[in-house]
VEXDREN-2710 file (C-alpha; in Angstrom, 1 decimal):
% VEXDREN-2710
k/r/px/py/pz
1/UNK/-15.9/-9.9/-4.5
2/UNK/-19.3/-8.3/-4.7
3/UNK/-19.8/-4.9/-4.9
4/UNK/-22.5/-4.9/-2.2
5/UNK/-20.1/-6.7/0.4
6/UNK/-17.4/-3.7/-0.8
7/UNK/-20.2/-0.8/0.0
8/UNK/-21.6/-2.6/3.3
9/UNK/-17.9/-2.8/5.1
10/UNK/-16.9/0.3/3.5
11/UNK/-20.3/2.2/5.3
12/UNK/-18.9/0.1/8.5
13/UNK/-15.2/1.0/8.3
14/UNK/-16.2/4.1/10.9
15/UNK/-16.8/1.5/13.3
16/UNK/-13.3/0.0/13.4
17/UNK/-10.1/1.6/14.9
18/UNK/-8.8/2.1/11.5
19/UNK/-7.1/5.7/10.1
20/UNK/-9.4/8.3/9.2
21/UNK/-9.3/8.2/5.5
22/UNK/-10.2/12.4/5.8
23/UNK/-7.1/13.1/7.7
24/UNK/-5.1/11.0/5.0
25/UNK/-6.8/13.3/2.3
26/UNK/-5.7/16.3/3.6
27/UNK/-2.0/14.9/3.1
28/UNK/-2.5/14.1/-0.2
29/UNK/-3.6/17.7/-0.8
30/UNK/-0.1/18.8/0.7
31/UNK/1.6/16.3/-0.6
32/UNK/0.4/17.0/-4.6
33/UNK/0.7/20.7/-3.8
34/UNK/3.9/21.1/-2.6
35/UNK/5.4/18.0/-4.1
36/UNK/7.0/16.4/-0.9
37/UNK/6.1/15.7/2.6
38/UNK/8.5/16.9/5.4
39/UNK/9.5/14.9/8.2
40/UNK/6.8/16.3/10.3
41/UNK/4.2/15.5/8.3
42/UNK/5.5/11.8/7.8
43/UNK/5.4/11.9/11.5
44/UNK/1.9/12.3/11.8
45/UNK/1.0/9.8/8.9
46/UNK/3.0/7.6/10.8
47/UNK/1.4/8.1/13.8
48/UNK/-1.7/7.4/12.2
49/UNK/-0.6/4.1/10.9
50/UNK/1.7/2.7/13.8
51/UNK/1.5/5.1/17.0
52/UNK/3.9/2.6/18.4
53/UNK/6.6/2.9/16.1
54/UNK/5.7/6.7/14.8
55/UNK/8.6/8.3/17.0
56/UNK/11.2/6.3/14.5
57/UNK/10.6/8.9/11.8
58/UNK/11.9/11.9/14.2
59/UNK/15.5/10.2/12.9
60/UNK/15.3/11.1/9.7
61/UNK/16.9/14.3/8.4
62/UNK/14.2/16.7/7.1
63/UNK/16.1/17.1/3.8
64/UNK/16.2/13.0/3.4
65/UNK/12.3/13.0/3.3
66/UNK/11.8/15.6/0.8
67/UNK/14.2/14.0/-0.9
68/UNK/12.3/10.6/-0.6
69/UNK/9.0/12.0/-0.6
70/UNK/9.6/13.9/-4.1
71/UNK/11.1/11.0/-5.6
72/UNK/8.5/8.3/-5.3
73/UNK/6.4/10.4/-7.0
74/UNK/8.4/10.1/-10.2
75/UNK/9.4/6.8/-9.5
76/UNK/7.6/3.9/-11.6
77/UNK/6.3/0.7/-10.2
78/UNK/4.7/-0.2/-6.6
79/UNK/7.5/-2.4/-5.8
80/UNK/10.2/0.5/-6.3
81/UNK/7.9/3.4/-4.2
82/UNK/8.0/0.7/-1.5
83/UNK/11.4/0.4/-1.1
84/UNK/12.0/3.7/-1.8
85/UNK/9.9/4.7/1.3
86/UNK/11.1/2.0/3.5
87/UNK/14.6/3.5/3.5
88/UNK/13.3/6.2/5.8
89/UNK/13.1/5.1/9.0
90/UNK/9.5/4.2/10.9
91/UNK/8.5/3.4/7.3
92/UNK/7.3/-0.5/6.7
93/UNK/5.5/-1.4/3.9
94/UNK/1.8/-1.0/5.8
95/UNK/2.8/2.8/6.7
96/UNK/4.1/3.7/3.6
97/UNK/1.0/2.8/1.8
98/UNK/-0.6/5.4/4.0
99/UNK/1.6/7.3/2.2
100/UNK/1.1/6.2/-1.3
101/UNK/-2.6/6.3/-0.6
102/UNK/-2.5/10.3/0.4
103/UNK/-0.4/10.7/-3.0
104/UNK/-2.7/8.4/-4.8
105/UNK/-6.0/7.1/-3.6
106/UNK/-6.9/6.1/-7.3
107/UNK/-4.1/3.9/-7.4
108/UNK/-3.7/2.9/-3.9
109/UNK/-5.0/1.4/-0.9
110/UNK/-3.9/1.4/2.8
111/UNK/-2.7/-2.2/4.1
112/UNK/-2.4/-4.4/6.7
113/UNK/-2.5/-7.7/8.5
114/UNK/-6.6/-7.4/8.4
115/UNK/-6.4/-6.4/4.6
116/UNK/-4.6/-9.4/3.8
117/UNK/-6.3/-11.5/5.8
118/UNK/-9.6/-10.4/3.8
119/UNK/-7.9/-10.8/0.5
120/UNK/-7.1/-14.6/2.3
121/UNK/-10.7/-15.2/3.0
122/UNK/-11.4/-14.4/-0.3
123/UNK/-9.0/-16.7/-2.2
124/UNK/-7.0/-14.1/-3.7
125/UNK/-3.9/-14.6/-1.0
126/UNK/-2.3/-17.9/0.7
127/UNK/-1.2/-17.5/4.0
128/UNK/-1.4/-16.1/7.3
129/UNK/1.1/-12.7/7.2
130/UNK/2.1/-10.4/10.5
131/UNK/4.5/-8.0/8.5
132/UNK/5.0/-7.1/5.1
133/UNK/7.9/-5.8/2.4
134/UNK/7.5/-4.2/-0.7
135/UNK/7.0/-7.7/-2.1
136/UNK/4.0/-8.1/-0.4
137/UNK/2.6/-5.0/-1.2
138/UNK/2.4/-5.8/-4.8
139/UNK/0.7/-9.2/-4.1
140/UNK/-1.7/-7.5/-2.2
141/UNK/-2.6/-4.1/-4.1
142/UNK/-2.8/-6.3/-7.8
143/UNK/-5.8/-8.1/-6.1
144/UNK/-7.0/-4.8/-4.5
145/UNK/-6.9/-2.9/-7.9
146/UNK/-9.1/-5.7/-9.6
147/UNK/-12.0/-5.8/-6.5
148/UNK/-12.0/-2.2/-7.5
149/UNK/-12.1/-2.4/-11.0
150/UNK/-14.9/-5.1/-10.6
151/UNK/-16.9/-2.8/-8.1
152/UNK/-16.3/0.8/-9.2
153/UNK/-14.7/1.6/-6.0
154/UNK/-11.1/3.5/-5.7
155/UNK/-8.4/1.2/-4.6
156/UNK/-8.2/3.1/-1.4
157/UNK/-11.8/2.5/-0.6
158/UNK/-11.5/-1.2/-1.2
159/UNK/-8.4/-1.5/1.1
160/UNK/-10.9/0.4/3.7
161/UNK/-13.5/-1.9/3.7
162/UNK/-11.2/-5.1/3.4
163/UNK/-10.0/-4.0/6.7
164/UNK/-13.5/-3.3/7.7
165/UNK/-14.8/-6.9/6.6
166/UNK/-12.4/-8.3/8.9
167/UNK/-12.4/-6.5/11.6
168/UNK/-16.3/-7.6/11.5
169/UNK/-15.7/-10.9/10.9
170/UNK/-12.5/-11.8/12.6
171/UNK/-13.3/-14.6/15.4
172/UNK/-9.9/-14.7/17.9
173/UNK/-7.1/-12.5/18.1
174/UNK/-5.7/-10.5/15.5
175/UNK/-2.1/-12.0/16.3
END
C-alpha cells in the first residue's frame, strides 16, 4: 500500500463516523500515567468503540479492571493482551484495540469490520469478517504494522485511514 493512499484517507478519516483518535490519546496519557484504567474509564473507551454494547463494562468490578488493565501492559504478545482484555466484559477484540491503541499507538492500531475489509481489498486478508477474536487481531495488526513500516506512518494511523479508505469506497451495506 502506497504511502500517498495512507496520507489521503488518513486526511479524510474526519469525515467518517469513526473514534476520535484525540479523545483515545488522552487515555493513553492516563493510562501510561497511572498504569491502569478504571472501570469508568473503560466505559467511556467503550462507548467510543461500541455505544451499543458499552453498558456491558458497568459489570465488571472496578478492582478486576485495574487488575486487567495493569497486566496487559506487562504482558508479551498481541494475541495474549487480547485475551487478556476480552475477559472483562463489553470487551471484543475491535474495543480492546481501542484500548491497546491509547496504551500504544506506536504499536497498535484500532480495528474493525471496515479495517479488515481494507486489508481484504488489498490482498493482505481472505475473507469477509463481522466479528473478531484475539486470533484475528494478530492477522490483522502483522499486515497493519508492515503498511506502516513501508509508509512511515504509526500503526494507529494506518488502522485510521484503512477504515477511512473504506468507508470511502464501500459500495452497499456494511453488513
Amino acid at each position: 500500500m502506497r504511502r500517498e493512499t495512507i496520507a489521503e484517507h488518513l486526511d479524510r478519516y474526519d469525515e467518517t463516523q469513526g473514534l476520535l483518535p484525540g479523545e483515545l490519546e488522552t487515555f493513553g496519557e492516563q493510562y501510561r500515567n497511572q498504569g491502569y484504567l478504571t472501570r469508568d474509564q473503560l466505559y467511556e473507551i467503550a462507548y467510543l468503540s461500541s455505544t451499543r454494547s458499552a453498558y456491558h463494562v458497568e459489570s465488571n468490578l472496578e478492582e478486576r479492571c485495574r487488575e486487567v488493565t495493569r497486566n496487559v501492559r506487562t504482558v508479551d504478545g498481541d494475541f495474549s493482551k487480547v485475551r487478556l482484555m476480552t475477559g472483562l466484559s463489553g470487551f471484543q477484540a475491535p474495543t480492546t484495540s481501542c484500548v491497546l491503541t491509547a496504551l500504544d499507538p506506536e504499536r497498535h492500531a484500532v480495528v474493525d469490520t471496515r479495517v479488515w475489509a481494507t486489508l481484504e481489498r488489498f490482498d493482505y486478508l481472505e475473507g469477509r469478517k463481522e466479528s473478531f477474536d484475539a486470533a484475528d487481531y494478530v492477522a490483522m495488526i502483522d499486515p497493519i504494522r508492515e503498511i506502516a513500516t513501508e509508509t512511515g506512518y504509526t500503526p494507529a494511523e494506518v488502522g485510521y485511514a484503512l477504515f477511512a479508505y473504506d468507508a470511502v469506497h464501500r459500495e452497499g451495506t456494511l453488513h
